[in-house]
N, C-alpha and C positions, 0 to 999 in steps of 0.2 A: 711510486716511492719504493726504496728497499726495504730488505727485511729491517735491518737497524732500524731505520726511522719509525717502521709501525710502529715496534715495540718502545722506544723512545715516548711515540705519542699516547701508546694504550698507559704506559706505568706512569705519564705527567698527568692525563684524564682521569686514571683513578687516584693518584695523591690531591688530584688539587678536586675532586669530588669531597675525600675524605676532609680536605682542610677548611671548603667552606662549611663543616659544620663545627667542624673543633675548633677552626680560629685560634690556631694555636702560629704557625710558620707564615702566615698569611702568603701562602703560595698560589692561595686563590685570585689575589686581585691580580686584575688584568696585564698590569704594567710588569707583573713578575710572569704568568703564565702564557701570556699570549708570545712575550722572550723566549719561555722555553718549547712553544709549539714551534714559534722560529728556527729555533736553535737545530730541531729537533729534524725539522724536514731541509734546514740549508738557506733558509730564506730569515736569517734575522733580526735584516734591518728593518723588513716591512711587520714583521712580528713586534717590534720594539714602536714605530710609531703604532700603528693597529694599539698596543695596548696603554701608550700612553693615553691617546684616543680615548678610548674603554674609560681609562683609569677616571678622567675628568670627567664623563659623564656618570659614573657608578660611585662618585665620592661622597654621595649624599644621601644611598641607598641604606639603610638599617634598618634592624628589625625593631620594633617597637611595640611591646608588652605580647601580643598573643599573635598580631602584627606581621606577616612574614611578609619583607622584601623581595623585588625580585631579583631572580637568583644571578650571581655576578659567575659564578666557578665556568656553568654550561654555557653559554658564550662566548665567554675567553675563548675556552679551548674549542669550537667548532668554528668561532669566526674564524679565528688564525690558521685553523685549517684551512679551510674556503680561502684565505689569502691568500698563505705562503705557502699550500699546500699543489696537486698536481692541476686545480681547478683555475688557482691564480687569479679569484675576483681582486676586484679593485678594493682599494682599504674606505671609499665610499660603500659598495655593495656591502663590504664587511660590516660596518657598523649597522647600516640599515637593517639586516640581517639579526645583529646583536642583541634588536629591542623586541622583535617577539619570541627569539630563542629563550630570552628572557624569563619570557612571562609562561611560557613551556617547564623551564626549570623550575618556575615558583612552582607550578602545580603539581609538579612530580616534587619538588621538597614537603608540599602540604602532606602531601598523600604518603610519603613513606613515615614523616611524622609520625600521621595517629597509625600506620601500620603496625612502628615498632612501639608503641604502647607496652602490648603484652612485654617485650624484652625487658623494658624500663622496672614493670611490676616487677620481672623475676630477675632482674638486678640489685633490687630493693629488698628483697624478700632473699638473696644473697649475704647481703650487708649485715642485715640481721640476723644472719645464722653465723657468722664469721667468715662464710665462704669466698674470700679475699681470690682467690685464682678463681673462681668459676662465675664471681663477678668481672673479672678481670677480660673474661672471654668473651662474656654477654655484649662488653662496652665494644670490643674489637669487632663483635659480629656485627652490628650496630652499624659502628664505625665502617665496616667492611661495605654496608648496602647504600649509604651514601656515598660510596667510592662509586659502588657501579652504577646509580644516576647520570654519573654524566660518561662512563666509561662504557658504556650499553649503548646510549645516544652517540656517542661519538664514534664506533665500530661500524655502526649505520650509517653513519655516515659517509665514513670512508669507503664502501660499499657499493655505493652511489656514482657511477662513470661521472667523470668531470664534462665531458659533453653533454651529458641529460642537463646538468648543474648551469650550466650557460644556458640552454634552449630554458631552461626557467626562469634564470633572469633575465631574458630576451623578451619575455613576456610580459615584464613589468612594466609599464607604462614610464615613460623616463620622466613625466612630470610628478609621480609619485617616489622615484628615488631622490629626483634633485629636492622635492619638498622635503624628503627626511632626512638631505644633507643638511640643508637651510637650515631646518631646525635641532637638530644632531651641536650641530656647529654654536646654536645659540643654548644650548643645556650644556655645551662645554664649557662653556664663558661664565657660565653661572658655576660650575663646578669649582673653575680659576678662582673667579671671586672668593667663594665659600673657604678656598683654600688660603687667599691672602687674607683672609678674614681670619683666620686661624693664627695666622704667622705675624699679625699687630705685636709686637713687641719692638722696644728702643735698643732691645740690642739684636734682634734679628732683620730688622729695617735696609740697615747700611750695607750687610753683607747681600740683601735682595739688590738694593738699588747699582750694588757696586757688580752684580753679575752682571746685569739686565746691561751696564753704560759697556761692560768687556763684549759682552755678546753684539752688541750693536756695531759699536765702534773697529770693530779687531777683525779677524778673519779666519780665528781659530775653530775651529769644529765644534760644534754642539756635543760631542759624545768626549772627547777631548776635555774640555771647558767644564762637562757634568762629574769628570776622574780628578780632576783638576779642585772643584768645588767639593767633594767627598775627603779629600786628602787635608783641604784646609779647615771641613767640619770637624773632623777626626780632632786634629791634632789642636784645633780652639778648646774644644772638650777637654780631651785631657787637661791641657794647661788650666782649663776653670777649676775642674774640678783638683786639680794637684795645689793650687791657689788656694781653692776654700778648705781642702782637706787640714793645710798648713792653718786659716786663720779659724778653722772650727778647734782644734787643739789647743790653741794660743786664748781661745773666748771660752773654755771646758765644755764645750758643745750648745750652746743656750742658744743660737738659732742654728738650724738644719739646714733651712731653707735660703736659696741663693734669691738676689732679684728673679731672676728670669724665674724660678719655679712659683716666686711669688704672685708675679704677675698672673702666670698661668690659675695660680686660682682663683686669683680677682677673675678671671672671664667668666 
């Protein structure tokens, strides 16, 4: 790789370290980061499926109450290295790869957790004094050492000759990778599901079933077809909501809420 791309790869490793704690850009999930590890080294078509990939099996990851998931950010960005990077596995090894990278990241998020503790007190003990900037810094420094969780692991990696990297996965027995595509493949299907389970609505239905008959029937590009579907979400939107903005004015506001929102809290 060149100098560009390391640095490309080190500054996407630590934003998307930093984002899976702030969850703020969701730059973390797969389908956006493992894009820009592609992007990043030249390869990002295989970066784009790789983190679709990712994306369906990590859809059902959350934390819950004290709860920590495992980690979705450190993944992304090491398998997509490993992909699209100068090692070039296959977007099988990559995944298989993905699930104990995993569980490496949860433990490194536990652990820096109760680390920054102390910060947490003397950002709180900030608050309370007024010191707005010097709590302000605390949260950055913070913020700063979940960057390098995955930006740390990821430097080592790259580190690592691409030939050692093969002569390791030469080693793996090929009925234990094909087992974790097998199964890989069937946690994706559940992800799908979980997602069209999401997407039950009477008026999101028709625009699913009318892709699925284009994508089938037609011979247009899936990336093509996905610019295509983004273009016609856009501008449905706007028109609903320029629709209800007109019949909320006309009704002096007494419902807010459109069908589709309503729905949504029926689920």
């Amino acid at each position: 790789m060149n100098v560009v791309s390391i640095i490309l790869i080190i500054l996407v490793a630590f934003v998307v370290g930093m984002d899976g704690i702030l969850d703020e850009w969701q730059v973390y999930q797969p389908i956006i980061s493992c894009t820009l590890v592609g992007a990043a080294v030249g390869n990002l078509s295989a970066g784009i499926i790789l983190g679709a990939t990712l994306q369906m099996i990590t859809i059902g990851w959350i934390n819950i109450g004290a709860s920590v998931a495992p980690d979705i950010a450190l993944p992304s960005v090491i398998s997509a290295l490993l992909v699209c990077g100068p090692a070039a596995l296959s977007i099988k090894h990559g995944i298989a790869l993905a699930i104990p990278i995993a569980v490496i990241g949860q433990l490194l998020n536990v652990w820096i957790r109760k680390s920054i503790v102390r910060l947490v007190h003397d950002a709180d003990k900030a608050a309370q004094a007024g010191e707005i900037s010097r709590m302000g810094r605390i949260h950055l420094l913070s913020l700063g050492i979940q960057g390098l969780r995955v930006l740390i692991p990821t430097i080592l990696v790259m580190m690592v000759p691409p030939q050692l990297i093969h002569q390791w996965m030469q080693q793996v027995p090929t009925i234990i990778t094909n087992g974790i595509a097998v199964s890989i493949g069937m946690v994706a299907a559940v992800g799908f599901a979980n997602l069209i389970n999401m997407m039950v609505s009477k008026t999101l239905w028709i625009w699913f079933i009318v892709g699925f008959l284009i994508a089938i029937f037609t011979k247009i590009d899936i990336f093509i077809l996905a610019v295509f579907g983004i273009v016609i979400a856009f501008s449905f939107v706007w028109i609903q909501n320029k629709h209800h903005g007109s019949s909320d004015s006309s009704s002096n506001g007494n419902d807010d809420l459109d069908d589709f929102d309503k729905e949504l809290d029926d689920l």
